[in-house]
Structures are given as C-alpha cells and as structure tokens.
C-alpha positions as CSV (number, residue, x, y, z in Angstrom):
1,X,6.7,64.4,-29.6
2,X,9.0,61.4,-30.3
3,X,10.1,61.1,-33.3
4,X,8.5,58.4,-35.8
5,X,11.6,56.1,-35.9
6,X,11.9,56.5,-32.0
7,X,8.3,55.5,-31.6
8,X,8.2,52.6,-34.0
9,X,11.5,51.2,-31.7
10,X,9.3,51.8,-28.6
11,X,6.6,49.5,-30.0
12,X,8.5,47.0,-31.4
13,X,10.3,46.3,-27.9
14,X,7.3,46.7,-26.2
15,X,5.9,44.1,-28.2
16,X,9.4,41.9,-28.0
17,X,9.3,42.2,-24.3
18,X,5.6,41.1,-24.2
19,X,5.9,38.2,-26.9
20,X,9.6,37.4,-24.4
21,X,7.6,36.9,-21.1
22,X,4.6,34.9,-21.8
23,X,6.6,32.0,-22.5
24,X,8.1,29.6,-19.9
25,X,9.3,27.2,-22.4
26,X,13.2,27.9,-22.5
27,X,13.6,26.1,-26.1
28,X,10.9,28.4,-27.4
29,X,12.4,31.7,-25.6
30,X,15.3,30.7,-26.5
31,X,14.5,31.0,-30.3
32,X,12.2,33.6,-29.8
33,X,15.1,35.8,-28.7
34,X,17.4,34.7,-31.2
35,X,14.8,35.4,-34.4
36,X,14.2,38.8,-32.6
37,X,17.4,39.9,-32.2
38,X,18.8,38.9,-35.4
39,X,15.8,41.1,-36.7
40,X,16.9,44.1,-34.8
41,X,20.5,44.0,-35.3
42,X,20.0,43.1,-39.4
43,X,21.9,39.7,-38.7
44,X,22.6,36.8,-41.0
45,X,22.5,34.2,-37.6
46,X,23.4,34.0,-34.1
47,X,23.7,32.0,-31.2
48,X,22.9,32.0,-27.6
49,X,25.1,30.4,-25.0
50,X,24.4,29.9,-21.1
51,X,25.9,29.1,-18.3
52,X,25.1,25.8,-17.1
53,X,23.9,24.9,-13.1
54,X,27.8,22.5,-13.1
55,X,29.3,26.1,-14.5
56,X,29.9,24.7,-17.9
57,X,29.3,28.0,-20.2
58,X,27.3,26.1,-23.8
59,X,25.5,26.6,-26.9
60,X,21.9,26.3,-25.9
61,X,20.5,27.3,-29.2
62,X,21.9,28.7,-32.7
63,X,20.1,30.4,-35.4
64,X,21.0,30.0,-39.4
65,X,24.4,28.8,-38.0
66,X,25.5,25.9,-40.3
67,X,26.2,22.4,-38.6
68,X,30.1,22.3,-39.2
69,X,30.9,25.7,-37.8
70,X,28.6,24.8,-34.9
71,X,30.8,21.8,-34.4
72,X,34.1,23.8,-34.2
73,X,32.5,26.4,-31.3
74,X,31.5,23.6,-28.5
75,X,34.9,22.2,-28.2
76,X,36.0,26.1,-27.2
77,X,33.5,26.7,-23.9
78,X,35.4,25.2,-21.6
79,X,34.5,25.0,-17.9
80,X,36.1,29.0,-16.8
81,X,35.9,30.7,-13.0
82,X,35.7,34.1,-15.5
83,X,32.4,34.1,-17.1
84,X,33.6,37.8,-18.8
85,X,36.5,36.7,-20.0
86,X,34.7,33.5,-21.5
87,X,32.3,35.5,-23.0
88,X,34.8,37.8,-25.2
89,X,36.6,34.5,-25.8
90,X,34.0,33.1,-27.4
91,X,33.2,37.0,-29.1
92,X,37.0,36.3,-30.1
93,X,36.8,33.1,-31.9
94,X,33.9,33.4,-33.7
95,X,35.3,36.1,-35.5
96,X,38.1,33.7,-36.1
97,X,36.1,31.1,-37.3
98,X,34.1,33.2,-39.5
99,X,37.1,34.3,-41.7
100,X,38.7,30.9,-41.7
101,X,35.5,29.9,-42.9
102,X,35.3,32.5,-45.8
103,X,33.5,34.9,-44.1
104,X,35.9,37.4,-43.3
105,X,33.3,40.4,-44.1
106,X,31.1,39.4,-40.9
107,X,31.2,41.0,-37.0
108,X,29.6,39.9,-34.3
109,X,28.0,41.6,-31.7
110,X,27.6,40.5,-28.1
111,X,25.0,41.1,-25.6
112,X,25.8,39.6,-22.1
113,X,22.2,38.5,-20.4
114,X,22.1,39.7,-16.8
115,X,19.6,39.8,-14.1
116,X,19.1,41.9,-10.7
117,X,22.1,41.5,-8.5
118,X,24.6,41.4,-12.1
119,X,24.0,37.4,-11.7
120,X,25.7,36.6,-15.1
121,X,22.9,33.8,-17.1
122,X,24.8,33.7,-20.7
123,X,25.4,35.8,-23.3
124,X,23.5,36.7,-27.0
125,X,25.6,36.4,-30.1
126,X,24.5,37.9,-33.6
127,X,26.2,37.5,-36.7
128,X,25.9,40.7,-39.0
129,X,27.4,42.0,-42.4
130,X,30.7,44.4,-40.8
131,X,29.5,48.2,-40.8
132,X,26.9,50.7,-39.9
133,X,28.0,51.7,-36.1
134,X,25.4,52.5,-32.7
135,X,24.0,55.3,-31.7
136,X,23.5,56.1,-28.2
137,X,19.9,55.2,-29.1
138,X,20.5,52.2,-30.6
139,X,22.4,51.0,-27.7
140,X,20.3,51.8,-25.2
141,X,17.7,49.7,-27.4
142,X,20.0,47.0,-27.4
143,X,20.1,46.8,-23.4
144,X,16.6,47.3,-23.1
145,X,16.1,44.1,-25.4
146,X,18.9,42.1,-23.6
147,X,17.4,42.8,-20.0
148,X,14.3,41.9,-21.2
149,X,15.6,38.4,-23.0
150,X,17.7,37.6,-19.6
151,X,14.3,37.8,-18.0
152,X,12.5,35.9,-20.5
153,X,15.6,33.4,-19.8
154,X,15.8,33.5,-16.2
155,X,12.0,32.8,-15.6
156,X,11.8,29.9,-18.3
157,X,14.5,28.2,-16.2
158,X,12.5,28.6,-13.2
159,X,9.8,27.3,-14.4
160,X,11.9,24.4,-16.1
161,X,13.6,23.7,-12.6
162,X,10.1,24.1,-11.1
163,X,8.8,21.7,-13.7
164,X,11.8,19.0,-13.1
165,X,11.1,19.2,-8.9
166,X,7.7,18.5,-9.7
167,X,7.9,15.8,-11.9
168,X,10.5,14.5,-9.4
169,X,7.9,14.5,-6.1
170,X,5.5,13.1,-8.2
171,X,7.9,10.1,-8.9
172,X,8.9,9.7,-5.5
173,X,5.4,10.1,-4.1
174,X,4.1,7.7,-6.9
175,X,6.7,4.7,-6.0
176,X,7.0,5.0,-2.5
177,X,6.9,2.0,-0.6
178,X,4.1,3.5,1.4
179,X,0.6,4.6,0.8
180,X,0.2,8.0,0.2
181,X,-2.6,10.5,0.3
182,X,-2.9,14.1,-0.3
183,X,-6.2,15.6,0.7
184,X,-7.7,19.1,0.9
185,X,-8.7,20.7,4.0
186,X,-12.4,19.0,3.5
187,X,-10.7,16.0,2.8
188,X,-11.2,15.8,-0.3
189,X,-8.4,13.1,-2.2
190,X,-6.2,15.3,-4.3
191,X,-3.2,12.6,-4.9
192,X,-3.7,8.6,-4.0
193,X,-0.2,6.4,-5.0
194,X,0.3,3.1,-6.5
195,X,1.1,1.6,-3.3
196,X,-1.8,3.4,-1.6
197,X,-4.3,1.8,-4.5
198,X,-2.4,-1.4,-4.2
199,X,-3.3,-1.7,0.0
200,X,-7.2,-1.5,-0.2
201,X,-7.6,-2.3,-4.2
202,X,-9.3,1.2,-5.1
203,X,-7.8,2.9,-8.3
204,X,-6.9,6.1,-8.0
205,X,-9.1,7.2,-10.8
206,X,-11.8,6.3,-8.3
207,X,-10.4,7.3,-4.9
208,X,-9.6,11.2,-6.1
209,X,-12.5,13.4,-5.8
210,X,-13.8,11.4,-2.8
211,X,-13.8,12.4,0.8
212,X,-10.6,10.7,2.8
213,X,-13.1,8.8,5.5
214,X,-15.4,7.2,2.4
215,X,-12.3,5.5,0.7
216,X,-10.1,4.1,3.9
217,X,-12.3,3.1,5.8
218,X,-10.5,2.1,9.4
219,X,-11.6,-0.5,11.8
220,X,-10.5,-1.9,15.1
221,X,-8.5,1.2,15.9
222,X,-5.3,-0.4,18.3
223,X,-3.3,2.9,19.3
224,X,-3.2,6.6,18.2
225,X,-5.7,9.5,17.3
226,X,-8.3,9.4,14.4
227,X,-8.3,12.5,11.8
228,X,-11.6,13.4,13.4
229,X,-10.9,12.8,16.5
230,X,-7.9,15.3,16.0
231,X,-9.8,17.8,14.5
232,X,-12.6,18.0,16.8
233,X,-9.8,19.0,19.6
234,X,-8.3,22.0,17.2
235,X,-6.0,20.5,15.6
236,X,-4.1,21.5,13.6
237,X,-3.2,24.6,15.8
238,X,-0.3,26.5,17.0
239,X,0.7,24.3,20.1
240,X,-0.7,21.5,19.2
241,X,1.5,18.6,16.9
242,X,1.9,19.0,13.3
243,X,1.7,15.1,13.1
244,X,-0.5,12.5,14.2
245,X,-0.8,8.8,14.1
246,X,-3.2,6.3,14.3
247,X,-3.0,2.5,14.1
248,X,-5.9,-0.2,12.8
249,X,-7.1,-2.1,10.5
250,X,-8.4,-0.8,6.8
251,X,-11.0,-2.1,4.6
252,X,-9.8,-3.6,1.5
253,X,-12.3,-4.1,-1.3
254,X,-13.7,-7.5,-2.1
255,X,-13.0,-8.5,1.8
256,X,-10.8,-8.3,4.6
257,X,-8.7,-6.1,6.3
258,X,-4.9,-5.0,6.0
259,X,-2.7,-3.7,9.1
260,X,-1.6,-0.5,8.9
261,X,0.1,3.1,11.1
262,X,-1.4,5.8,9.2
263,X,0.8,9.6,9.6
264,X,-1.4,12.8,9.4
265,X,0.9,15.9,8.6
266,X,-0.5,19.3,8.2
267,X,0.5,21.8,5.5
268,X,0.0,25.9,6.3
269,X,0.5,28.3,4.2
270,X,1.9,31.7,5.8
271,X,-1.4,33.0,7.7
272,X,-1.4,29.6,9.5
273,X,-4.2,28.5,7.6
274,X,-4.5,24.7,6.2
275,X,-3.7,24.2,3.1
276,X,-3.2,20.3,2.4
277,X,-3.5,17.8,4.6
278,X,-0.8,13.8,3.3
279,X,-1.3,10.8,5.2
280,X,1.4,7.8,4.6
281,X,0.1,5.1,5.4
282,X,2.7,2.0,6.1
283,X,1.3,-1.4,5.8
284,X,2.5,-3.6,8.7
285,X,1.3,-6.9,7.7
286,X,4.8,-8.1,7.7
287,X,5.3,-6.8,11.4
288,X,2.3,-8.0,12.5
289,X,3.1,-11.3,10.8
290,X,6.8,-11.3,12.2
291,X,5.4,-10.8,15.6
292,X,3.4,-13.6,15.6
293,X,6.0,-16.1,14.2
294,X,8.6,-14.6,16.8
295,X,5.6,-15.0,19.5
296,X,5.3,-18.9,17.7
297,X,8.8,-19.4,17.9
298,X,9.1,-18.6,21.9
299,X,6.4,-20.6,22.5
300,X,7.5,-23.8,20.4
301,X,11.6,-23.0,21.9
302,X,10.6,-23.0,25.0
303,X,8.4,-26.4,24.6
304,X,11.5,-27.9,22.9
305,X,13.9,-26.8,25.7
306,X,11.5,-27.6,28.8
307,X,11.1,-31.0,27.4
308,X,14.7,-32.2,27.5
309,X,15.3,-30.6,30.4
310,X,12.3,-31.9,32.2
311,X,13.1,-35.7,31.3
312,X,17.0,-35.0,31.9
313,X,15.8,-33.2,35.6
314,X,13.5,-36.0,36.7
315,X,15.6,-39.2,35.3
316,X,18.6,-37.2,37.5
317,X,16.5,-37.2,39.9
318,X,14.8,-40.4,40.7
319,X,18.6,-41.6,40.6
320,X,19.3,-39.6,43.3
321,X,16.7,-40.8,45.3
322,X,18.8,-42.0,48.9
323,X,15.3,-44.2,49.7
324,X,15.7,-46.6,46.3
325,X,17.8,-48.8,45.0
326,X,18.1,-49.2,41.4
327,X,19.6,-52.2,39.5
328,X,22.1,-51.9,36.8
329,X,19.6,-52.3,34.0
330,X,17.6,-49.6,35.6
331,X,20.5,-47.1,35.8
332,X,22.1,-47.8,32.6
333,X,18.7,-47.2,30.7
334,X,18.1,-43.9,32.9
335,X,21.4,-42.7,31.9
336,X,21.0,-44.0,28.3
337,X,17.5,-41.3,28.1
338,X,19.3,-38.8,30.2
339,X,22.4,-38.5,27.7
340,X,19.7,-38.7,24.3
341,X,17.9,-35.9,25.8
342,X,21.2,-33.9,26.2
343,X,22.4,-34.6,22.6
344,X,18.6,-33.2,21.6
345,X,19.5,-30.3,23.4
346,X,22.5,-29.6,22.5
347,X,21.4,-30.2,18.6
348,X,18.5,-27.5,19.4
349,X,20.8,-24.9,20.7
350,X,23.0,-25.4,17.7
351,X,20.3,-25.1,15.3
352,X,19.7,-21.5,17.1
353,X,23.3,-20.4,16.6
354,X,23.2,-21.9,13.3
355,X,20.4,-20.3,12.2
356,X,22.2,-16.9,13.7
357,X,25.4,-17.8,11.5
358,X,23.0,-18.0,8.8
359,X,20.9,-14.8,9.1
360,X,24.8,-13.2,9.6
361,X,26.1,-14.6,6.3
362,X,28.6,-16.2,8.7
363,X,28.0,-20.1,7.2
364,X,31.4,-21.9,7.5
365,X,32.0,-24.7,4.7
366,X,34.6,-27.5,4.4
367,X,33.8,-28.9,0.6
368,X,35.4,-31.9,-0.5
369,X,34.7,-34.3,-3.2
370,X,31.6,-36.4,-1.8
371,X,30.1,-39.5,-3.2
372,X,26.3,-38.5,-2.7
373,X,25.0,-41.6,-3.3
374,X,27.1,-43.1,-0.4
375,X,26.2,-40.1,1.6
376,X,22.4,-40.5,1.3
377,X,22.4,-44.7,1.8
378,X,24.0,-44.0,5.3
379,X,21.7,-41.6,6.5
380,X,18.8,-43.6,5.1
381,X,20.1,-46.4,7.1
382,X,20.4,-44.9,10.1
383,X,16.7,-43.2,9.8
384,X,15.5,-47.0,9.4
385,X,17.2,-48.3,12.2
386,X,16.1,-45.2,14.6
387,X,12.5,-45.6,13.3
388,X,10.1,-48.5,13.2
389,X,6.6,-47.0,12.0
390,X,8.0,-45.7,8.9
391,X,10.2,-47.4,5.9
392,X,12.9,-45.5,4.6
393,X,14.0,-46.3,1.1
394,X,17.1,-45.4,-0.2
395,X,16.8,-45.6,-4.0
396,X,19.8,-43.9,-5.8
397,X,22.1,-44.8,-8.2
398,X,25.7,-45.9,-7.2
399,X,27.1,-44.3,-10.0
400,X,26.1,-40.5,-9.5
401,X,28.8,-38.0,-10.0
402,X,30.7,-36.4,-7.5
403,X,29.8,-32.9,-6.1
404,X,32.0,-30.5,-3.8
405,X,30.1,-30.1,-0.6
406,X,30.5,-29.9,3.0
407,X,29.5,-34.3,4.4
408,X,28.5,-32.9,7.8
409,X,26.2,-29.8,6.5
410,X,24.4,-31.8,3.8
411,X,24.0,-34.9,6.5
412,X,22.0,-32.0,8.1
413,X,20.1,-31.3,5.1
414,X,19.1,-35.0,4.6
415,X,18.2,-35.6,8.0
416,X,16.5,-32.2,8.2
417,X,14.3,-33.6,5.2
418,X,13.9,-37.0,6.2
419,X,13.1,-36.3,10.4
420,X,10.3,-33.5,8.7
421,X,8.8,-36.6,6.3
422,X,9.2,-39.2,9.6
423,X,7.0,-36.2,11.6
424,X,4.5,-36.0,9.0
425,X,3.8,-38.8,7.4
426,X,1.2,-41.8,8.9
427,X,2.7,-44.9,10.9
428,X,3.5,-47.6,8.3
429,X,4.0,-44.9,4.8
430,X,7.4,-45.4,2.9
431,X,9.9,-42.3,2.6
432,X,12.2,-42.5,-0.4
433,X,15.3,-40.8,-1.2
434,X,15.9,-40.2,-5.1
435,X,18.8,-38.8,-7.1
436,X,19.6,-37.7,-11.0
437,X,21.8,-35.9,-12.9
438,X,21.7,-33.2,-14.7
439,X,25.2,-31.3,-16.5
440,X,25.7,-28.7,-14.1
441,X,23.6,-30.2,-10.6
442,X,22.8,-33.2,-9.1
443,X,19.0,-33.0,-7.4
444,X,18.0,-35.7,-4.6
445,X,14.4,-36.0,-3.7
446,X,12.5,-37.2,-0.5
447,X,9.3,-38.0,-1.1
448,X,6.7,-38.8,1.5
449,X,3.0,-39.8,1.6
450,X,2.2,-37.7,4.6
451,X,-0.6,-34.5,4.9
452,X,1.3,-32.3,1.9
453,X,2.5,-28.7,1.7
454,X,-0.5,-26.6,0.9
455,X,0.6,-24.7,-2.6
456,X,-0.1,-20.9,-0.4
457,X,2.7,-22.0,2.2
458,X,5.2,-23.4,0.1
459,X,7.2,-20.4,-0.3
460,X,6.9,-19.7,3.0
461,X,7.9,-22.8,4.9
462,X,11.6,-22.1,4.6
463,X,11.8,-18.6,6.3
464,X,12.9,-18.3,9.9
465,X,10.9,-19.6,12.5
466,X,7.8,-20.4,10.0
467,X,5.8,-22.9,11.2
468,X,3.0,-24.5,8.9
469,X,-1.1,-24.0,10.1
470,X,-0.9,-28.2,10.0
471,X,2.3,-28.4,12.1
472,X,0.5,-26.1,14.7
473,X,-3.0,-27.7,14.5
474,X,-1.8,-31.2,15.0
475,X,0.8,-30.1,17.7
476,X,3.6,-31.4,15.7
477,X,7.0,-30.6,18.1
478,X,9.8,-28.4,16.2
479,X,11.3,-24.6,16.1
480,X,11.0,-23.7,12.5
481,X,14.2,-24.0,11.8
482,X,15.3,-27.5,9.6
483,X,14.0,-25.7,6.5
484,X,15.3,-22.4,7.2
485,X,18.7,-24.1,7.8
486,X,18.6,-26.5,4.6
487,X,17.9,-23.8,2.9
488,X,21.0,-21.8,3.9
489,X,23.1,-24.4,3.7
490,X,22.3,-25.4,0.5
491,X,22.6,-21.7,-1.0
492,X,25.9,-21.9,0.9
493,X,27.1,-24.7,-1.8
494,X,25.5,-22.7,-5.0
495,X,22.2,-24.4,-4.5
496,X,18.9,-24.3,-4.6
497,X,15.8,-26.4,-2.6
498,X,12.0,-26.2,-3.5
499,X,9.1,-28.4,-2.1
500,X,6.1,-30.3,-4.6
501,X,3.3,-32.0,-4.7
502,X,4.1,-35.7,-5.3
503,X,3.8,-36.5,-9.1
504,X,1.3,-38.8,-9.2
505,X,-1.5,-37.0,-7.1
506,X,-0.8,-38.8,-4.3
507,X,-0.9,-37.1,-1.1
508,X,2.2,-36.0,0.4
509,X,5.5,-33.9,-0.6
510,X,8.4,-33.7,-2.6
511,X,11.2,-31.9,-0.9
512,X,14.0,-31.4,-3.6
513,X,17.4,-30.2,-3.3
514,X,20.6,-29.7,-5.7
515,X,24.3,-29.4,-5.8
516,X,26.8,-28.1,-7.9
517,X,28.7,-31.3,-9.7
518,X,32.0,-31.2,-8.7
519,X,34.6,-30.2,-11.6
C-alpha cells in the first residue's frame, strides 16, 4: 500500500493533469498552470515565460507578481540562440531582483516545459519563501506536473495556431474576388462567399443548407463539363482529373443571367473517399464585355481605314485613267479629296498609337502658359468654317486666367468634344463653348442639343474602344477613341472631364473639362 501522503499526491496530479488537458485556451492554461503550481510548491507568485514562433523567449503570464517588478523582467529576455542558458538567466535575475526589491528571503524554482523529441516550449517560474529542500519524491512530482503543463501548453498553441489558420481561410475565402462554394458530397452548401451571394443576389443565410444545383442554376452551357455530367462518368476517381470546369450562364434572382467559368475541385480524405467538393466561380462579364468592344472596335477600325483608303484608291485611280482627259479643275479637286482623306488617315492611326501611349502611361507633354480663351475661339472658328449645318458659338470670356497646358493636346481635346457634338447633334442646332473660374481650375463646357448621354453610359463612354448603343444604332462613323483620349490627356495635365445632362432639360449633353490654373 502507498502511503497516505503518496496517494493524496497521486490524486492531486491526476486531477491537475486532467483539469491541464481539457483546455485549449492558452490564456486559461496558462493560469491554470501557474495557480497550480504555486499551490504545489507553497509559492507566494510565479511566472511563466515561452518561447515565441520569431525565437523571442517572453513573459506570457505572471501570477501575484506586482506591476513594477514585472516591468524590470521583460527588458532582460532578449532574443538568445541558447534557450538553457536564457532560462537560468532569467532563474538568475529574478533572484536579483527579488533582493534589490526587499525580498531577499525568497528562491525561485524553475521548471523547464519540454515535449517529445526535448523541443524546448518555455519554462515555469515559482516564487517561494527560501527553505524546506526535495525529496526524490517530490521531484519526480515536480516533472510529472511540468510534463504534463508542457502538454497542456503545447496543445493550446495548436489549437490557437489551428484557430488563427482558420480564421485566416475564412477571410480569404470570404473576400475573394471570386464566388466561392463549399459543398458536401450530396451537394449540400456548406460555405457560400460574399462575392458568390453578390453574383446571383442569394444570401448566404439562404443558399447554405440547400443542394448546389437548386441555388446556381446554369443555363446556355458554352464549353466544359457539368457536375453531373462528371459524376455520372466516375468522377472523381483515381485517373480521372481532380478539376473540372464548365462555362455558361447563371441565374440571378429577380432576372437575368451573369457569365461565368465555374472550377469543381474534389477533396479526399486518405481512403480516397470524397469529402468536400469547392467550386469558384469567376464572373466574366467583363471578358465577355471586353470581347465584344474589342470585336466593336475591329469592326468600326476597319470601316474607318477602308473608307479613306477606298476614296484615296479610286480618286488615284480614275486619274490614272490613260483613256480620259481631266481638266485642271478636275485634278486639282481630285487631289484636294485624295490628300483630306490622307490627313483622316493619318489622324486615325495616330489616335491608335495615342491611345497605346496612353494605356502605357507613356503621354508626352509640352505645358506652357496658354491663353484658353484664345485657344478655344480658334478652334471654334475653324469648326464653323469646316461646318455649315451646325453653328458653333464660342462664348468665353477674354479675360480667363492662364493655365499650364500642352496647345496642341488640349486643341485635341476641344476638337475631340466639339467633332463628337457636330456628329450628334441635328442639322441647324448651335454648339457652345463655355468657360469659368474657379481658384485652383479653370472648366470649359461644350454643350449641344443633340440625342444626350443616357445617365447608365456616362461612366462608361470614356473607356477604350466604348462605343455608345446610339452611336451604333444610328451608324454614327468613329473608333471609340476621342473620349478615351480626352480623357488621358486631360488627367495628363492634373485634370479631370465628366459629361451632363444640359441644365435646363433640354435634350442634349454637357461635356466638361478642367485645368489646373497656371501659378
């Protein structure tokens, strides 16, 4: 039989080691440990301090230590190769502390906290009243209890790190630019994303719960294998792909349909069986949307290019003709079309390299001091000679300030804005050219009475090859590129450029543009 005292430390570890590793919360094993072992050891206080995952050895948690002698410990765990050595460093010090402190009559006792493979986690320190020495007993009590706490330790911080890489996914599976869907092998939703919820407009309250099939619904598949599809085949099995795409259209609630690539990728456990199955679903609106202004732009480059070259092509040739003789009158004005079609050729194919230098951040300016008012009465007057069914008006002030701007890039701005109003606007309508002052800008205004901006496309109308639903329902010529070019150029000065609805209900458009004021 074990004697009394032997059995009563029996229990009592038992039930410290069984208290010790049924929590995963390090702050509360932490001072679980610390209460316990100042109990066994009849301590006053102690301390526990770890070694960190960037090696930094710290005070994770103190027990009836006061603040002040607290505060002259931290500064002492230094960053050490030697754990040991930091360890009875630490041992060393507080001893030294303690006296300078008054408490001169105290030890302290150490208890390194190890697990399998000697992988050093921290070490237990316990403040105690000097005297009374271990027995083998005691000692062997003493490990028992410090294996036990490293344990305690050493799973709480797995669970913590678990816990962090958890919270983490969730994060990055919660933001991600993509749809994402985490479904059982029924598919059943376990997990549906913001971005997943924002695509069809179903919370994910709703979606999870649900089968996969009853919540994205896809139509018009274009490319790729269905989910069921895949299934029925044996998939997932060993040989087979542990991805799969397919590409459609899904249903979004209230209406309509949204372009999407969805990604099946199945998750085994170790037997091979299926565990999970996460589709990503990427939204290709954009693409979709890109490839049809790219398809838009071909179309209206190439119509821009054949023209010129068409009239240049058969006015060269009807010159040429050996059976016809043309007067000078003739000649000259078949030259005269022959050399504007060149010049609106040449001005298309810089627009294109323009609008290259622009996409590349590669916009060269040559600012000077300009008189804008000047500026915009000579382009107005040359818009008025070059046009008959349209009055251009150029009302401005002659006294507006000076700004710092390239002449020959916002000349190409203004005529941008005034050759869009000229396309748009009915035979006989009256395009005026406005300017005011502000401190910092100066804004100039063509207004025009034709068809209007439609408030959904006004953001739009200044990207890259956009071309409005009006401009390609009426056939109106042009590359989508004036407005994608004004707008770079004027961002190139510090600027900005916006389009309205005229002020006074009227139909038509406001296009607006400013420039810094020069100092």
């Amino acid at each position: 039989m074990l004697p009394d005292y032997r059995v009563r430390q029996r229990d009592y570890l038992l039930e410290i080691s069984r208290a010790l590793t049924s929590r995963l919360n390090l702050s509360e094993v932490l001072r679980l440990i610390l209460q316990q072992a100042t109990d066994m050891l009849n301590g006053q206080a102690a301390l526990i301090a770890l070694v960190e995952p960037d090696a930094r050895y710290t005070i994770r948690q103190s027990y009836g230590i006061p603040q002040p002698l607290l505060d002259q410990l931290r500064p002492i765990l230094q960053r050490t190769e030697n754990v040991d050595e930091a360890v009875t460093a630490l041992e060393r010090n507080l001893v030294a502390i303690a006296e300078s402190v008054g408490l001169g009559f105290w030890e302290v006792v150490s208890l390194p906290l190890k697990v399998e493979g000697d992988e050093f986690l921290g070490a237990l320190y316990v403040f105690r009243i000097r005297g009374g020495g271990f027995s083998r007993d005691d000692r062997r009590i003493l490990q028992s209890f410090a294996d036990q706490a490293a344990i305690a330790v050493n799973n709480a911080r797995l669970y913590e790190q678990l816990t962090h890489e958890k919270r983490r996914l969730d994060a990055i599976l919660e933001f991600s630019a993509d749809g994402v869907v985490i479904m059982d092998g029924a598919h059943r939703i376990q997990m549906f994303n913001r971005a997943m919820s924002n695509l069809i407009g179903v919370p994910a309250a709703e979606a999870i719960g649900k089968k996969f099939e009853e919540v994205l619904v896809l139509k018009n598949k274009r490319a790729g294998t269905t989910l069921e599809e895949a299934e029925a085949k044996g998939w997932p099995m060993v040989g087979t792909s542990p991805t799969l795409f397919v590409e459609g259209d899904l249903q979004r609630r209230g209406g309509g349909v949204i372009s999407v690539e969805i990604t099946f990728a199945a998750l085994l456990n170790r037997e091979g069986r299926l565990v999970n199955i996460i589709a990503d679903v990427h939204d290709l609106t954009r693409f979709r949307a890109a490839e049809e202004m790219k398809a838009t732009f071909i179309s209206a480059v190439s119509h821009e290019l054949k023209t010129p070259v068409a009239l240049i092509k058969g006015y060269a040739s009807t010159l040429r003709r050996a059976d016809a003789q043309w007067d000078e009158a003739t000649v000259r004005e078949s030259l005269k079309v022959i050399e504007e079609e060149a010049d609106h050729l040449a001005e298309l194919i810089e627009n294109l390299l323009d609008a290259s230098r622009a996409q590349a951040g590669n916009f060269k300016l040559t600012p000077v001091e300009l008189d804008i008012d000047d500026l915009v009465v000579r382009v107005a007057k040359k818009f008025e000679a070059q046009t008959r069914s349209h009055k251009v008006i150029a009302d401005i002030a002659s006294d507006m300030p000076l700004v710092f701007a390239d002449e020959a890039r916002i000349t190409q701005v203004l005529s941008n804005l005034i050759s869009n109003a000229v396309k748009y606007s009915p035979p006989g309508s009256e395009i005026r050219i406005t300017g005011r002052a502000t401190p910092n800008e100066v804004i100039i205004t063509v207004a025009d009475q034709g068809i209007g901006v439609p408030p959904e496309e006004r953001s739009k109308i200044f990207e890259r090859f956009y071309r409005s639903e009006n401009a390609i329902r009426r056939g109106t010529p042009g590359a989508g590129l004036g407005l994608y070019l004004s707008k770079a150029i004027v961002e190139a000065h510090g600027g900005r450029i916006w389009v309205e609805g005229n002020d006074d209900g009227q139909p038509g458009s406001r296009f607006s543009f400013s420039l810094p004021r020069a100092a």
